[in-house]
HTML snippet that shows the backbone in 3Dmol.js (N, CA, C, O; Angstrom):
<script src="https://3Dmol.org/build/3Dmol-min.js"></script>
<div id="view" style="width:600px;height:400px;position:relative"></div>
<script>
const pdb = `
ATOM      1  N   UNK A   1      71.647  75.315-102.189  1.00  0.00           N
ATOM      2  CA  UNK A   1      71.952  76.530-101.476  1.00  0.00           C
ATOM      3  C   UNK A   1      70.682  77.322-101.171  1.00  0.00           C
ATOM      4  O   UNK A   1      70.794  78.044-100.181  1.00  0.00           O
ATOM      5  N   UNK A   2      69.283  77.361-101.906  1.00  0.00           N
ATOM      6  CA  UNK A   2      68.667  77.457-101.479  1.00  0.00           C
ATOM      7  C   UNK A   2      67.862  77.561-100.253  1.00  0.00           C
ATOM      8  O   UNK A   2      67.408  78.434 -99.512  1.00  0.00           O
ATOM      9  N   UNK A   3      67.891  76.134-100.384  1.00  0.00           N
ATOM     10  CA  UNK A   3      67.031  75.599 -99.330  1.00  0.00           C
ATOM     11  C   UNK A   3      67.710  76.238 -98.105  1.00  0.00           C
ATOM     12  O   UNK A   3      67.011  76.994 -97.430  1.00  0.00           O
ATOM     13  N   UNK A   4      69.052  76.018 -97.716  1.00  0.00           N
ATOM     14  CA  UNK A   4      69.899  76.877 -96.713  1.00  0.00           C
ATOM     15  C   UNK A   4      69.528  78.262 -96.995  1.00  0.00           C
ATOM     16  O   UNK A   4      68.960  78.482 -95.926  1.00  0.00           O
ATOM     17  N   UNK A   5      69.437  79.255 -97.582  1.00  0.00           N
ATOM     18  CA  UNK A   5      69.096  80.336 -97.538  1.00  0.00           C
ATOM     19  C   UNK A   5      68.067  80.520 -96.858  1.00  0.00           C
ATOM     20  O   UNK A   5      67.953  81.086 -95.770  1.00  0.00           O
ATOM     21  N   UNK A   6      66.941  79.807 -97.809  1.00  0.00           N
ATOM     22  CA  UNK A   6      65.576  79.894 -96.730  1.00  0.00           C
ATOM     23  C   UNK A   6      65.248  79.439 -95.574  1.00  0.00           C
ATOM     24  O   UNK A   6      64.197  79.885 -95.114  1.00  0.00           O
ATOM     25  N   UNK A   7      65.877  78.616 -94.901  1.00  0.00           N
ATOM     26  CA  UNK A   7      66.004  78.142 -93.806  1.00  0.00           C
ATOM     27  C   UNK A   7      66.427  79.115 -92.854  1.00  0.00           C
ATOM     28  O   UNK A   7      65.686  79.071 -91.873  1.00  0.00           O
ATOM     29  N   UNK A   8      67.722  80.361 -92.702  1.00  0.00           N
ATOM     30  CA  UNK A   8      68.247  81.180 -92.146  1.00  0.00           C
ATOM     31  C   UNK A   8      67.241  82.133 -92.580  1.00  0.00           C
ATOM     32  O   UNK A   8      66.893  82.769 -91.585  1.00  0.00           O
ATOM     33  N   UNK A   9      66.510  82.587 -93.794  1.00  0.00           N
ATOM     34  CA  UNK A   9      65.408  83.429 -93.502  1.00  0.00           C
ATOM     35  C   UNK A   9      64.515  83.126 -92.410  1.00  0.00           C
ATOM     36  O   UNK A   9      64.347  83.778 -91.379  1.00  0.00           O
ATOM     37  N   UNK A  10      63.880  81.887 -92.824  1.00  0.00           N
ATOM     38  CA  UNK A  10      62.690  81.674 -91.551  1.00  0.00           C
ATOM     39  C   UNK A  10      63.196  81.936 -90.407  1.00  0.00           C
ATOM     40  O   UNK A  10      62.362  82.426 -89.645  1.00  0.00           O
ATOM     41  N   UNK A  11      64.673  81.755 -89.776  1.00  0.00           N
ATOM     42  CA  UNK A  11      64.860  81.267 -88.508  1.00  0.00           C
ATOM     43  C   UNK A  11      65.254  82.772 -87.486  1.00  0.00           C
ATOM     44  O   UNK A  11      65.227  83.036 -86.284  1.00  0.00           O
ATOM     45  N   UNK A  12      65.674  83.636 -88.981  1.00  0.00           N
ATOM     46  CA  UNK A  12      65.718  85.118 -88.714  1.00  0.00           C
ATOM     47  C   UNK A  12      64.535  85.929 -88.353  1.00  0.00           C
ATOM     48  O   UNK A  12      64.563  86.756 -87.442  1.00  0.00           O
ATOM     49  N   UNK A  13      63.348  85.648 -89.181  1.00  0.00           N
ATOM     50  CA  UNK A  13      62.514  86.138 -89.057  1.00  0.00           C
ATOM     51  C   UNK A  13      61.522  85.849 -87.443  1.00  0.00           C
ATOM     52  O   UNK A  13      60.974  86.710 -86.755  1.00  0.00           O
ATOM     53  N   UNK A  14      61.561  84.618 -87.259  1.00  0.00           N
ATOM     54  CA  UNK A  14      61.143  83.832 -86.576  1.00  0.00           C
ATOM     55  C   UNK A  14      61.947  84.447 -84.709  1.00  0.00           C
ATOM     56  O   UNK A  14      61.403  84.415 -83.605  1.00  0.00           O
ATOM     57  N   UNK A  15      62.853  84.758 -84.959  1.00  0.00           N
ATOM     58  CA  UNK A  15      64.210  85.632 -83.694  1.00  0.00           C
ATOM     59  C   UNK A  15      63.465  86.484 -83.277  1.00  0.00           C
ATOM     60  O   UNK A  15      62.836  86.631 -82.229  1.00  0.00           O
ATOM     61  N   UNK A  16      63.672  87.491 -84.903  1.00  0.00           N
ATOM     62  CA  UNK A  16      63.352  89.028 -84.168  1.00  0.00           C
ATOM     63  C   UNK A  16      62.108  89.216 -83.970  1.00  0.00           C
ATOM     64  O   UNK A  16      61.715  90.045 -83.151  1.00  0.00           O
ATOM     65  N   UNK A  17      61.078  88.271 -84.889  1.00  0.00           N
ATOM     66  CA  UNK A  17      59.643  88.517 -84.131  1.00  0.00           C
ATOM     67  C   UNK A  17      59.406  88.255 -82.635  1.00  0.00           C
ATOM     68  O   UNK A  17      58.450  88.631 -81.957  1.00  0.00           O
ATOM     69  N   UNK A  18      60.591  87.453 -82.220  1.00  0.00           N
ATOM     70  CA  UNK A  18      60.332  87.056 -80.420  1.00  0.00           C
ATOM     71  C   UNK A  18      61.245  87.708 -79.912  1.00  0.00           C
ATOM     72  O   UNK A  18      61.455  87.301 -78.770  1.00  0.00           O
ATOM     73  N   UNK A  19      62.018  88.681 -80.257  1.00  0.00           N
ATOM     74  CA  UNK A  19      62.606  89.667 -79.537  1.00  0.00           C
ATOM     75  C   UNK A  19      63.866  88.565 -79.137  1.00  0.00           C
ATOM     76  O   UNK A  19      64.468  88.621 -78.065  1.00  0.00           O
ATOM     77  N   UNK A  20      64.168  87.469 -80.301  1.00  0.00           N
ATOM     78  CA  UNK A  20      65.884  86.845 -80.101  1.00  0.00           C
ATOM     79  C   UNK A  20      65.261  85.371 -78.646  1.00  0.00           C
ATOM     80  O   UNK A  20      66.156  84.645 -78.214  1.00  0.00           O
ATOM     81  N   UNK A  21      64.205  85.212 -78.255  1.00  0.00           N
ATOM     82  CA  UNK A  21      63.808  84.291 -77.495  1.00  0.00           C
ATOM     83  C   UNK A  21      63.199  82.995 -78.149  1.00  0.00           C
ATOM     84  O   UNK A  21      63.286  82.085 -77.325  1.00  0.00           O
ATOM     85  N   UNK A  22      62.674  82.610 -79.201  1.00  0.00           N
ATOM     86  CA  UNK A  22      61.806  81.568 -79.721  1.00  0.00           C
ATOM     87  C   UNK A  22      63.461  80.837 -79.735  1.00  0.00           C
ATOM     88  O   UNK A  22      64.566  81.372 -79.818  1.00  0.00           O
ATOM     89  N   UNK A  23      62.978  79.144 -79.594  1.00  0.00           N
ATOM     90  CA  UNK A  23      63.778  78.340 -80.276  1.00  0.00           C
ATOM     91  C   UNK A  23      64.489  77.853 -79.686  1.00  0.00           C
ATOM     92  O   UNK A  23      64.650  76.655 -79.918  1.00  0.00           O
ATOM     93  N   UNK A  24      65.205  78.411 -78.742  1.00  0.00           N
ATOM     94  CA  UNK A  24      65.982  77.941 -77.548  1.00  0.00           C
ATOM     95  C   UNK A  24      65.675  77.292 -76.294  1.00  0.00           C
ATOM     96  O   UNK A  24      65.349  77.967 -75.317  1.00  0.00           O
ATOM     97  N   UNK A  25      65.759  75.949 -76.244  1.00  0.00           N
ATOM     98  CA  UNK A  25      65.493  75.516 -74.852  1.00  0.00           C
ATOM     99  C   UNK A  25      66.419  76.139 -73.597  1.00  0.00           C
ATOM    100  O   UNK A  25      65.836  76.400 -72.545  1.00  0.00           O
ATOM    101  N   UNK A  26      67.361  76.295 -73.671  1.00  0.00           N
ATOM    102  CA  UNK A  26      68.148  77.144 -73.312  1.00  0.00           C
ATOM    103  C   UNK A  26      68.144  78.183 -72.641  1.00  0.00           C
ATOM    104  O   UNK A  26      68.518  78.263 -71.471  1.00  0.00           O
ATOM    105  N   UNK A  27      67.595  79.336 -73.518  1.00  0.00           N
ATOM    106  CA  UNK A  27      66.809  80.454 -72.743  1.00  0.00           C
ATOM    107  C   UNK A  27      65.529  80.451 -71.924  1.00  0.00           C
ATOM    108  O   UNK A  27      65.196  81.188 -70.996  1.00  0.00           O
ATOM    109  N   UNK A  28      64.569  78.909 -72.798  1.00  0.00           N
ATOM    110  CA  UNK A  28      63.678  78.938 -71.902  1.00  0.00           C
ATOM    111  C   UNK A  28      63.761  78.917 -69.858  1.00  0.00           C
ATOM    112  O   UNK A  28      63.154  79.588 -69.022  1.00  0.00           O
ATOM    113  N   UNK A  29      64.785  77.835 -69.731  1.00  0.00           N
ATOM    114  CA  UNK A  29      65.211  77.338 -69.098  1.00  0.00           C
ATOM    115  C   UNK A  29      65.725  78.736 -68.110  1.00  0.00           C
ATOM    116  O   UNK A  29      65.237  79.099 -67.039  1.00  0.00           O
ATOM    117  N   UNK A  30      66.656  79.235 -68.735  1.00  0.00           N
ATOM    118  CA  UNK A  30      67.328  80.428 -67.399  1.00  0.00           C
ATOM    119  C   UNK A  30      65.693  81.353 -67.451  1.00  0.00           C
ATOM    120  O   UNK A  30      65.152  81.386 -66.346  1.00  0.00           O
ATOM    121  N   UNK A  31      65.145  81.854 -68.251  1.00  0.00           N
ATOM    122  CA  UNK A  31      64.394  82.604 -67.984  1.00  0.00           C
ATOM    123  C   UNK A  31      63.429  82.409 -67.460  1.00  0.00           C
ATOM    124  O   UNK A  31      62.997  83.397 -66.867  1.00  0.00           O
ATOM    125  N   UNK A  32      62.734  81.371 -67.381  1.00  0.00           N
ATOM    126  CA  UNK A  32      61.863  80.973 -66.151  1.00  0.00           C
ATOM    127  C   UNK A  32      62.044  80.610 -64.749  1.00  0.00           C
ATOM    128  O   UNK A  32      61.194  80.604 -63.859  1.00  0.00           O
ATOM    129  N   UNK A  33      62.912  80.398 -64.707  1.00  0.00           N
ATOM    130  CA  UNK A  33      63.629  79.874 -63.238  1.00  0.00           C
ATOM    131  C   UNK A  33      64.442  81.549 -62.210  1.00  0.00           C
ATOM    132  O   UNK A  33      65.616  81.545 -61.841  1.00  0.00           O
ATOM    133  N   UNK A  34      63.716  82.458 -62.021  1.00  0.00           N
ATOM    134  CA  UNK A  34      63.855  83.685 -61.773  1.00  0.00           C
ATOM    135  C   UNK A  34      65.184  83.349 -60.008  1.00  0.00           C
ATOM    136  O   UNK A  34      66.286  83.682 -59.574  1.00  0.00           O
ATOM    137  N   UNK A  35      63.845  82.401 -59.621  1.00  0.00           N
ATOM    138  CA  UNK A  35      64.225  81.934 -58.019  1.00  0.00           C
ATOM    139  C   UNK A  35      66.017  80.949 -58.096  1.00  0.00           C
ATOM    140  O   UNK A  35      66.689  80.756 -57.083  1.00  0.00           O
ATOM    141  N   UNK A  36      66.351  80.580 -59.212  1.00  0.00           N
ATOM    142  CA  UNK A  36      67.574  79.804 -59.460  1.00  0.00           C
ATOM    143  C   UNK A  36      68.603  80.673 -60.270  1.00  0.00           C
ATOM    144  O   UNK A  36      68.591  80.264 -61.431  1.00  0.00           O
ATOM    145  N   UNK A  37      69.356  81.559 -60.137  1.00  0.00           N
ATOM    146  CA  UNK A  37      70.234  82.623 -60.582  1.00  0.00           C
ATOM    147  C   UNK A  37      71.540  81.477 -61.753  1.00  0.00           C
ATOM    148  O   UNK A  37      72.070  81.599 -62.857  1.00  0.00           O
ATOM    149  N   UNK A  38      71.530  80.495 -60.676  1.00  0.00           N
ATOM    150  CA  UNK A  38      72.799  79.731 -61.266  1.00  0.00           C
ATOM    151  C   UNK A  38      72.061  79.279 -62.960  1.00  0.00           C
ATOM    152  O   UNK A  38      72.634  79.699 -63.966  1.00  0.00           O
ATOM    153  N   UNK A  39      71.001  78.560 -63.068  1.00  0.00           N
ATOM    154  CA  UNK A  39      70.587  78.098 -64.268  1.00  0.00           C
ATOM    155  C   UNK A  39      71.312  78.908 -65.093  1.00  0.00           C
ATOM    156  O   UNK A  39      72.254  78.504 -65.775  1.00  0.00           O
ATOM    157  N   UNK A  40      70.638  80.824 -65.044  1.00  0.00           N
ATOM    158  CA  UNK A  40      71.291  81.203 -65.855  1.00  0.00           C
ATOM    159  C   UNK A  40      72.470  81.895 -66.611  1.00  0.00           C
ATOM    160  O   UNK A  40      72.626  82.469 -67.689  1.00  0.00           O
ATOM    161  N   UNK A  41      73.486  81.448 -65.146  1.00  0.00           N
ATOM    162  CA  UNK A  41      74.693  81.548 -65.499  1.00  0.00           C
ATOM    163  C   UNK A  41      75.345  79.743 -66.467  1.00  0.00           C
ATOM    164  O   UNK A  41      76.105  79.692 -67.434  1.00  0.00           O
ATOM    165  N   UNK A  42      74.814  78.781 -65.871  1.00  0.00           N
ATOM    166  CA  UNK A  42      74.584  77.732 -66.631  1.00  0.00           C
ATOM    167  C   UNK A  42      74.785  78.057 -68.152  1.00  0.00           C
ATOM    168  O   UNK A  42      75.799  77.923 -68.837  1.00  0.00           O
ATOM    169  N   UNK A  43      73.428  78.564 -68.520  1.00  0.00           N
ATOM    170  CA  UNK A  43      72.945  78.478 -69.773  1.00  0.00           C
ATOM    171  C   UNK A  43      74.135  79.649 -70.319  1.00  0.00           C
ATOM    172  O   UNK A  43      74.883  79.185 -71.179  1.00  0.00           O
ATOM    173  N   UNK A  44      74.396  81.073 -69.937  1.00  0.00           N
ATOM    174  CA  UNK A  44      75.226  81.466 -70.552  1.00  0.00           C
ATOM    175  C   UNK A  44      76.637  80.930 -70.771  1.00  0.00           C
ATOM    176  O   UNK A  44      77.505  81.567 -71.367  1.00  0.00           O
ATOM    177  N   UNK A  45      76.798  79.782 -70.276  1.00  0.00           N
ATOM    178  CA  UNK A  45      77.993  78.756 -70.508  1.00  0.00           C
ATOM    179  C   UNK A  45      77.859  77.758 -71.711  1.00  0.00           C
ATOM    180  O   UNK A  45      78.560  77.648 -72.717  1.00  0.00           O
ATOM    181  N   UNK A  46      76.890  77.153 -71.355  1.00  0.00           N
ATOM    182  CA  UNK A  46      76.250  76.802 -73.017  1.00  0.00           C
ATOM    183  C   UNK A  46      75.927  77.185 -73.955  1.00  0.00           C
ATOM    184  O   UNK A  46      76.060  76.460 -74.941  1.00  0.00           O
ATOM    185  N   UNK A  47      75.436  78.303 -74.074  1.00  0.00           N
ATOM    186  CA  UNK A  47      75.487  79.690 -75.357  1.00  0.00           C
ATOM    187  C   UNK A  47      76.542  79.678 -75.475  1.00  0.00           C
ATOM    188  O   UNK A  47      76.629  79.669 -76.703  1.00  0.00           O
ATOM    189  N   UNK A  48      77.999  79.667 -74.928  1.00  0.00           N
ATOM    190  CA  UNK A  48      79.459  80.153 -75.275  1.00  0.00           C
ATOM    191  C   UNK A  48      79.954  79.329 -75.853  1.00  0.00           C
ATOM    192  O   UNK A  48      80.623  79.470 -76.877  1.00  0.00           O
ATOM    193  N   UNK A  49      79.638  78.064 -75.141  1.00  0.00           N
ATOM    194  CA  UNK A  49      79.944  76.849 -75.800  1.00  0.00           C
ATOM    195  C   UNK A  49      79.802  76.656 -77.146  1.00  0.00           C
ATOM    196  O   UNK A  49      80.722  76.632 -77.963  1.00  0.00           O
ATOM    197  N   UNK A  50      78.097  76.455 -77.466  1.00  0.00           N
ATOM    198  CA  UNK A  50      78.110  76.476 -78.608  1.00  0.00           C
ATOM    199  C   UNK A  50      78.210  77.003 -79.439  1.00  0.00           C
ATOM    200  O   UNK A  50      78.380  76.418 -80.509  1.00  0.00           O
ATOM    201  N   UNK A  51      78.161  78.253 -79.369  1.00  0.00           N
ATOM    202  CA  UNK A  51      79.087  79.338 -80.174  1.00  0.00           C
ATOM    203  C   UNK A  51      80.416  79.294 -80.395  1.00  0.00           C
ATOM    204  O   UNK A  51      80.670  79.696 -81.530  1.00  0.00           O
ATOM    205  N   UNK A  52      81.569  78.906 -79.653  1.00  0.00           N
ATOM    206  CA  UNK A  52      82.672  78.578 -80.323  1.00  0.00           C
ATOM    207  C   UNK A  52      82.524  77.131 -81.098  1.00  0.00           C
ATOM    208  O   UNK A  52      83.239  76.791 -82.041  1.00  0.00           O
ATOM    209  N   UNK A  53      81.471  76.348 -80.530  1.00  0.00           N
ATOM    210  CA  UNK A  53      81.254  75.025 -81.822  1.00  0.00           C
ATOM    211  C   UNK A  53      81.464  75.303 -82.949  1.00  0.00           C
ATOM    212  O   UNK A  53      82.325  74.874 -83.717  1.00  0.00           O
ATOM    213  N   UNK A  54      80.540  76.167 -83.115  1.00  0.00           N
ATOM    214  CA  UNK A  54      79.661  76.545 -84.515  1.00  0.00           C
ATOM    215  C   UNK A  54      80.772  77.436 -85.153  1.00  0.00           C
ATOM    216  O   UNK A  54      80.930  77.522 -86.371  1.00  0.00           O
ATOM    217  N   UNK A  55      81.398  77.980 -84.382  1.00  0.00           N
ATOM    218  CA  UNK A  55      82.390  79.193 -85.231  1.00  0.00           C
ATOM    219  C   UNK A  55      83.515  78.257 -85.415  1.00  0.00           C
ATOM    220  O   UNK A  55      83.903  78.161 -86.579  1.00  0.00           O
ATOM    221  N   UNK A  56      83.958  77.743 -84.777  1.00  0.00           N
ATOM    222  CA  UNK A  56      85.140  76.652 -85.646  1.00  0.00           C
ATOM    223  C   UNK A  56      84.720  75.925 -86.533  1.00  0.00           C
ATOM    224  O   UNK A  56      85.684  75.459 -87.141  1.00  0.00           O
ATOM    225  N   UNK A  57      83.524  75.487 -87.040  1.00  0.00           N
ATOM    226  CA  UNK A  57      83.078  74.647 -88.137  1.00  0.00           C
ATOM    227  C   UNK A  57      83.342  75.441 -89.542  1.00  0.00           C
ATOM    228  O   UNK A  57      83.514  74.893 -90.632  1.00  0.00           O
ATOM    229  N   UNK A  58      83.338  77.213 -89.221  1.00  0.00           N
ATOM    230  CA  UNK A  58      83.562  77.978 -90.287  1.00  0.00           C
ATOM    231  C   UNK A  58      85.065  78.570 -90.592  1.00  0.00           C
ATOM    232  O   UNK A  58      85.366  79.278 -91.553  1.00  0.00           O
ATOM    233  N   UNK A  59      85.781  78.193 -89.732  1.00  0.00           N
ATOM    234  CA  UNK A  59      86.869  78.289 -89.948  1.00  0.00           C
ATOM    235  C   UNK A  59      87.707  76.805 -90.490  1.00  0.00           C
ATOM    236  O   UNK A  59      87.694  75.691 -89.967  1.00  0.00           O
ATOM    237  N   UNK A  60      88.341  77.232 -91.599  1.00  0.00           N
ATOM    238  CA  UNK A  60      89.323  76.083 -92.080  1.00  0.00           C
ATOM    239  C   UNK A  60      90.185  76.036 -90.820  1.00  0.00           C
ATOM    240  O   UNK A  60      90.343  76.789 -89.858  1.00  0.00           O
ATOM    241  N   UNK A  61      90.919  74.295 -91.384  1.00  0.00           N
ATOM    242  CA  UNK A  61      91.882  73.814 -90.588  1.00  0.00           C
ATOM    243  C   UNK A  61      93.456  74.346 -90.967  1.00  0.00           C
ATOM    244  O   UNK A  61      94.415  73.963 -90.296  1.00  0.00           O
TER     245      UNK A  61
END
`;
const viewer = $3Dmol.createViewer("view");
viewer.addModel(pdb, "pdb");
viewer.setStyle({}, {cartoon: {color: "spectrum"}});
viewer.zoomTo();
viewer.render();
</script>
């Protein structure tokens, strides 16, 4: 349990020092592409996505 603890430290710390941008190919992706609007409606489809992934993994069956 550790090791999971510290892992969500680093990855926290690691967020808010980039203002919630490090880490994500994702964001890289819509946010550079200024001239392509759709990418980042794209990507906010995949953020949703995987966010209900991840939140059903914490919910029992």
């Amino acid at each position: 349990m550790e090791a999971v603890d510290a892992f969500f430290v680093l990855w926290r710390d690691r967020l808010v020092e980039s203002d919630f941008r490090a880490g994500s190919p994702i964001v890289a992706v819509a946010e550079t592409n200024e001239d392509a609007p759709q990418l980042a409606r794209s990507a906010a489809g995949v953020v949703t996505r995987r966010q209900e992934a991840l939140a059903a993994l914490f919910v029992p069956d």
